[in-house]
C-alpha positions as CSV (number, residue, x, y, z in Angstrom):
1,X,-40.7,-118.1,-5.4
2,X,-40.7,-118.4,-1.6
3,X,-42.9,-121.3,-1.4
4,X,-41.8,-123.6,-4.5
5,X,-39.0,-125.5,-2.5
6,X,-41.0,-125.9,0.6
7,X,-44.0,-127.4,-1.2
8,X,-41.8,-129.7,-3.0
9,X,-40.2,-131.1,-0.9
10,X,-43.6,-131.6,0.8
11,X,-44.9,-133.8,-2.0
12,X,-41.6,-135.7,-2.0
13,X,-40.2,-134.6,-5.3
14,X,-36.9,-133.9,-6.2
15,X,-35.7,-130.6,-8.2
16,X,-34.5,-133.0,-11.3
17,X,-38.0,-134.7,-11.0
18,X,-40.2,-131.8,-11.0
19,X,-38.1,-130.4,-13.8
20,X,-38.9,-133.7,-16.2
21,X,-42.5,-133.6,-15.1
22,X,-42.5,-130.0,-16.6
23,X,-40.2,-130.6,-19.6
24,X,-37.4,-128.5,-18.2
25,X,-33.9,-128.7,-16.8
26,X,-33.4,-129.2,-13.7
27,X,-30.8,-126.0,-13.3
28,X,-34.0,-123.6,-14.4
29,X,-35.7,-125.3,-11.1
30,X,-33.1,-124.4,-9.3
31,X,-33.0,-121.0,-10.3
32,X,-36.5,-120.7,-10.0
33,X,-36.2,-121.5,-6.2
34,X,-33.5,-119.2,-5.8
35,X,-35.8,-116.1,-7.2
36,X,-33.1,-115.9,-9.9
37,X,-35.6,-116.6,-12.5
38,X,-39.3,-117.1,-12.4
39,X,-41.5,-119.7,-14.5
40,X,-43.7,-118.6,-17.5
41,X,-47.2,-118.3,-17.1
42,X,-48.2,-121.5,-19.0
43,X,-45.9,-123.3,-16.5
44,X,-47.7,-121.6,-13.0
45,X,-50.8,-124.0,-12.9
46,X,-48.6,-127.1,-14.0
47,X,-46.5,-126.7,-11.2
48,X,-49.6,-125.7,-8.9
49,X,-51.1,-128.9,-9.5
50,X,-48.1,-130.7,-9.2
51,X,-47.2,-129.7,-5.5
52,X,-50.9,-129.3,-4.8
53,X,-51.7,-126.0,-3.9
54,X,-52.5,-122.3,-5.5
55,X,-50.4,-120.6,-7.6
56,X,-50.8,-117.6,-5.2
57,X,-49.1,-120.0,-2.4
58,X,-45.6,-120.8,-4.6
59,X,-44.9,-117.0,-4.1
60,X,-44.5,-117.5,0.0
61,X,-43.4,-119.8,2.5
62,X,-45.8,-121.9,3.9
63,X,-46.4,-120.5,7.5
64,X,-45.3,-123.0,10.7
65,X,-48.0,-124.4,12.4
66,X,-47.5,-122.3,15.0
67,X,-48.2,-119.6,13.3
68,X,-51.3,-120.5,12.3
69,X,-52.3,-121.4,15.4
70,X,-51.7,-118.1,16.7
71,X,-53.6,-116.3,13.6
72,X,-56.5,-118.5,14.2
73,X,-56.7,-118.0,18.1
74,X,-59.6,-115.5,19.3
75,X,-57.9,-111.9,19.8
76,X,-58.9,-111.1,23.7
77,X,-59.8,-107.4,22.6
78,X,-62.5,-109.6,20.2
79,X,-66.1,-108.5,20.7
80,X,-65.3,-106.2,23.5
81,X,-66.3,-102.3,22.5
């Protein structure tokens, strides 16, 4: 789960606290964030709402602002046939 760490961290939480808020330890977090392991489905939209974002986004880093910069600019080949 590229993107659980990241998002996180985002929302200020630590590994042990996000573990208590789900009712787990605080190793399974780790191991989660490692890919060593992966969270049940019942447990996907708690920790979605809990760093704020989709479920999809806990499976990938959250791209740099740079790169979305460049992914939103205009290609120069755009409208041109």
């Amino acid at each position: 789960m590229a993107g659980l760490a990241p998002r996180r961290k985002l929302v200020g939480l630590t590994q042990a606290q996000l573990a208590e808020a789900l009712g787990v330890e605080r190793a399974t977090v780790t191991m989660w964030e490692l890919g060593n392991n992966w969270p049940s489905a019942r447990v996907l939209p708690l920790i979605a709402d809990l760093l704020v974002c989709s479920i999809d986004e806990l499976y990938y880093e959250p791209a740099a602002e740079t790169s979305s910069a460049a992914a939103a600019a205009p290609s120069p080949c755009a409208g041109k046939a």
